[in-house]
Structure formats: structure tokens, C-alpha cells
C-alpha positions in Angstrom: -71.4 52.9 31.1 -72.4 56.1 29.8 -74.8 58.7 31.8 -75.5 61.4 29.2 -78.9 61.1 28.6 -80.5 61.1 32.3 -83.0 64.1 31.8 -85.9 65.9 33.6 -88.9 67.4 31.7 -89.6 71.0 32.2 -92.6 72.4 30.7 -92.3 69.9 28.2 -88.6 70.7 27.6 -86.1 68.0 28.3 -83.4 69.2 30.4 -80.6 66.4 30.3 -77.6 65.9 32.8 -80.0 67.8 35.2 -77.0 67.4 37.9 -74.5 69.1 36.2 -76.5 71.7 35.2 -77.0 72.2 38.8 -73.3 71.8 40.2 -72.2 74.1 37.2 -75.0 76.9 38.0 -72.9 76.8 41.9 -69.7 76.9 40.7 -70.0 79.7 37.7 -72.0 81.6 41.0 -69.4 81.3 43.3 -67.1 82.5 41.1 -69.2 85.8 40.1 -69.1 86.2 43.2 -65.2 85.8 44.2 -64.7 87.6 41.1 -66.2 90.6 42.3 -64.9 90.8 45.7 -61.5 89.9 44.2 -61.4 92.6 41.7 -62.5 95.8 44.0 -58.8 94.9 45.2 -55.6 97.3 43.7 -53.5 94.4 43.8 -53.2 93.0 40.1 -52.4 89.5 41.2 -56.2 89.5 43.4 -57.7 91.0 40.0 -55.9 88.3 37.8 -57.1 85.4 40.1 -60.4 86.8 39.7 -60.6 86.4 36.2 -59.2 83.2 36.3 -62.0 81.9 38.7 -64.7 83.7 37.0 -63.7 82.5 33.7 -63.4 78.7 34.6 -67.2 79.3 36.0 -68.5 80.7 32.9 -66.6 78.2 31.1 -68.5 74.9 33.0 -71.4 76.8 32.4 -71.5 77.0 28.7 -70.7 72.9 28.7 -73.4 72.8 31.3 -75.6 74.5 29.4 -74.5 72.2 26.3 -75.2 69.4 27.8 -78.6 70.2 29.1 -79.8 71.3 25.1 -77.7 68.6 23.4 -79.3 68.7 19.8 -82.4 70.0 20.6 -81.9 73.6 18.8 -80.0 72.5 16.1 -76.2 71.3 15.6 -74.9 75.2 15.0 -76.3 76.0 18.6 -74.5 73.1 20.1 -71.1 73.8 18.2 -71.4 77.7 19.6 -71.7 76.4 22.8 -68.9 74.2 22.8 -66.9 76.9 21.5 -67.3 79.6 24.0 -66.5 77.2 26.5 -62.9 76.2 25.3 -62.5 80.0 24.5 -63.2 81.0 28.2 -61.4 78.1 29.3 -58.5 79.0 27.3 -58.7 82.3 28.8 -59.1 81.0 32.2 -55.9 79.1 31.8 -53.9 82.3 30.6 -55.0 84.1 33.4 -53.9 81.1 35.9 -50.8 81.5 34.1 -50.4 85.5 34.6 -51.6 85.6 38.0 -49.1 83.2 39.7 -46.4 84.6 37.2 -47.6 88.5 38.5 -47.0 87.7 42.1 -43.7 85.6 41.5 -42.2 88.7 39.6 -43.4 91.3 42.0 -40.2 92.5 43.2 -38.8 92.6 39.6 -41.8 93.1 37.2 -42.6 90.5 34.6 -41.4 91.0 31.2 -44.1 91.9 28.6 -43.2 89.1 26.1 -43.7 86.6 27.9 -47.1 87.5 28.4 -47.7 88.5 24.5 -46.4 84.9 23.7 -48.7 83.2 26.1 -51.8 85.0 24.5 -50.2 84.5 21.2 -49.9 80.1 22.0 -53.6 80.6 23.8 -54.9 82.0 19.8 -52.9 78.9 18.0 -54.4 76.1 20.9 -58.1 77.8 20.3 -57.6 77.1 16.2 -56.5 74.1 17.1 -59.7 73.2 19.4 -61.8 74.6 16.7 -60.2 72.4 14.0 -60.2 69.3 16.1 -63.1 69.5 17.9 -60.9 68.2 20.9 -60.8 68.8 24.5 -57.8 66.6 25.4 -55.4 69.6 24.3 -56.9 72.1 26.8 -57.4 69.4 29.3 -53.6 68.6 29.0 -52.4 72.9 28.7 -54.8 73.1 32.4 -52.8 70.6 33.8 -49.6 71.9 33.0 -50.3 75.9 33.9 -52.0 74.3 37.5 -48.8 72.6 37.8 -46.7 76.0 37.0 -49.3 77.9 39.6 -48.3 74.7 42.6 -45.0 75.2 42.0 -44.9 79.0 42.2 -47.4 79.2 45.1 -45.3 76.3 47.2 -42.2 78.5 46.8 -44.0 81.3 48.1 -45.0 79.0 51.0 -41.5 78.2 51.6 -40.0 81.9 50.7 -42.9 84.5 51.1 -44.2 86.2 54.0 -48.1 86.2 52.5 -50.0 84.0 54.7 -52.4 82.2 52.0 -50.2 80.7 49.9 -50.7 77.1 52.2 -54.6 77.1 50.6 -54.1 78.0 47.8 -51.4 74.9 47.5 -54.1 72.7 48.8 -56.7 74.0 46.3 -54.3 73.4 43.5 -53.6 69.8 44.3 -57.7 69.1 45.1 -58.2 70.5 41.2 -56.4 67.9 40.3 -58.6 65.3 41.5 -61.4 66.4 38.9 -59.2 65.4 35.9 -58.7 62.1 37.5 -62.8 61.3 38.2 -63.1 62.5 35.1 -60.6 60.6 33.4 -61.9 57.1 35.0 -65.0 57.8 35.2 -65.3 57.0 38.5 -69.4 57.5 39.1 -71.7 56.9 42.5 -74.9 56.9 40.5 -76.5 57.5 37.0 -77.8 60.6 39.1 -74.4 61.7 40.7 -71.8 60.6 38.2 -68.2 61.3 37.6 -68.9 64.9 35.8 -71.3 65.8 39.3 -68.6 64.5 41.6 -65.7 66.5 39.5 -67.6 69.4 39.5 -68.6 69.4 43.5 -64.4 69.0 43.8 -64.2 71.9 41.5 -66.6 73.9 43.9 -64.0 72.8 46.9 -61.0 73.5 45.2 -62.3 76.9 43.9 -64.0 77.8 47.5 -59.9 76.9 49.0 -58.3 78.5 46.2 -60.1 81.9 46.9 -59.8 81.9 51.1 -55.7 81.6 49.9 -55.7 84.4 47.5 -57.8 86.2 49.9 -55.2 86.1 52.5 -52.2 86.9 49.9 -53.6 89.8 48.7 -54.5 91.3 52.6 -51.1 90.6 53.0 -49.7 91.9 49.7 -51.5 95.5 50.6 -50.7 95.6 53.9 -46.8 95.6 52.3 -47.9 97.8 49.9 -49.4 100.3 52.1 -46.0 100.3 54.6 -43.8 101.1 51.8 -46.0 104.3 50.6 -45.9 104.9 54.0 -42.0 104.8 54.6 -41.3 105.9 50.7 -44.2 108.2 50.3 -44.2 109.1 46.4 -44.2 112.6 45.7 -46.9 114.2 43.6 
């Protein structure tokens, strides 16, 4: 069964999917707003989670935003839309790439190539989205740099003194969950279906995420702040 064509009139406009609309409009809010606390930080892993969260917000809502219009302004509208939300979900990815790679090379400093080829791979998988018309590739590239952010963020758990790395874990594994509603389709109601429930999982996961990173980066400037202190830099 398919649900995309519940709608609500508004002044004679038909709004469809009005619930994920609204579960997008909380998610890309909260993460405006994490963004902003997040970036006031000098710690570039706190800044490089920020984007990452505020970019996957602005990303659902360009699909949200999609799916409430569909057709209604024209094909070229609808492509655009879907467009800028696999770009800023492609970027989202990269920066959930650099930000667990930032803070697992912060004692040796991450090599610049690395970085250039992930932004070089993120320009060939956005030609290929464009081409294709096909989600499954960035669905399949999230899942595999969530899976590199777990991994790096459970051995800072196991080997790192910062004290958020435990949520930040759990958010990881409850973002999961989303790909798998989605997947199945596994729906309460025509007016809370699988895209609502993945999307109020995606509002959990992000809400965990940040409380972790939170905590890291308190604890990454707190170490910061004793080495100036004991190795004060000369100006």
C-alpha cells in the first residue's frame, strides 16, 4: 500500500504528506538549532558535526517540501527540489565522514588527501544521482560512512577519555532503524506511516547524537585548555 497522496487543503492549496512535512519542519529545526550552538565551539570536530546535523535537516526538508508540492508547480520545480536534497545530503554524509575522521586523528592530524578524495567521490556520486535519478546510491554511501562514524566513536568509547562518545554510539545505531522502516515500509496509519515513523527516529537519533557530541567537545576543550595551560604558546 502506498500513502503518498494523503493531503490537506490550505487556502485552496493541496499540501500532501501533511505529516512529513511536519516531522521534517522539527528535525531541519532542531538541527539549526544544534548547528548553531555546535559551531560557536573552537573545536573543529563540534563545528564538523554541526554541519553534518544541519545539513541532514535541510536535506529532509527539501524532500519534505517535494513531497508536499509534488507536480503542482511544474516538473522542473520538482526535479530542483529533489536535487538539492541529494546535494545536501551528499554533503551531510562527507561531513559525517570528516567529523569522526577529525577527532580520530587529533593527536596526529589527518592527511589532506584523504579529505580532497572524499569531496572528489561525493562530485562523481552527485553526477551519478543526477543521471540516475536514484536514491539507493546515497542511501547505501549513508549507511556505510554511519557505519565508519560507529566504529570510530565505539573505539573512542573503549580508548578515549571524552565522556560522550557512549550517545553518540547509541544515536548511530537508532539512525539505523530509519533505513529499516523505510525499507519495509513498516506503517501505523495512512496518517503516520513508515516516512513519519522514520523521521520521528531521525528526530531521536539526532536529539542523542548531539547530547554525545555535546559532551565530547566539553571534554575535548577542557584538554585543550590544560595543555595551553602547561605548554603556553608563545606570541
Amino acid at each position: 500500500m502506498t500513502f503518498d497522496y494523503n493531503y490537506i487543503t490550505i487556502l485552496g492549496f493541496p499540501v500532501f504528506e501533511p505529516m512529513t512535512l511536519l516531522t521534517n519542519t522539527i528535525f531541519f529545526t532542531l538541527s539549526w538549532r544544534y548547528f548553531k550552538r555546535l559551531h560557536k565551539s573552537s573545536q573543529d570536530y563540534a563545528k564538523q558535526m554541526g554541519w553534518f546535523l544541519v545539513l541532514m535537516g535541510l536535506s529532509s526538508m527539501f524532500g519534505a517540501v517535494a513531497h508536499a508540492v509534488h507536480y503542482q508547480l511544474g516538473i522542473l520545480p520538482f526535479k530542483v527540489l529533489l536535487f538539492l536534497m541529494n546535494a545536501t545530503s551528499l554533503m551531510a554524509i562527507f561531513f559525517c565522514f570528516r567529523a569522526p575522521y577529525t577527532y580520530y586523528k587529533l593527536e596526529d592530524g589527518f592527511s589532506k588527501r584523504v579529505i580532497y578524495l572524499t569531496i572528489l567521490w561525493g562530485l562523481i556520486l552527485m553526477a551519478l544521482t543526477v543521471v540516475n535519478q536514484n536514491f539507493v546510491i546515497i542511501k547505501i554511501h549513508a549507511g556505510i560512512v554511519l557505519l565508519y562514524s560507529l566504529i570510530v566513536h565505539y573505539m573512542g568509547l573503549k580508548n578515549k577519555p571524552e565522556r560522550g562518545n557512549r550517545l553518540v554510539v547509541q544515536g548511530i545505531l537508532i539512525s539505523f532503524l530509519p533505513l529499516i522502516v523505510h525499507s519495509f515500509k513498516l506503517s501505523i496509519h495512512e496518517w503516520f506511516n513508515y516516512k513519519d515513523i522514520s523521521h520521528v527516529l531521525m528526530i531521536v537519533s539526532m536529539i542523542i547524537i548531539y547530547k554525545g557530541v555535546s559532551l565530547n567537545t566539553e571534554d575535548l576543550q577542557l584538554r585543550s585548555d590544560f595543555l595551553l595551560k602547561e605548554h603556553p604558546v608563545d606570541l
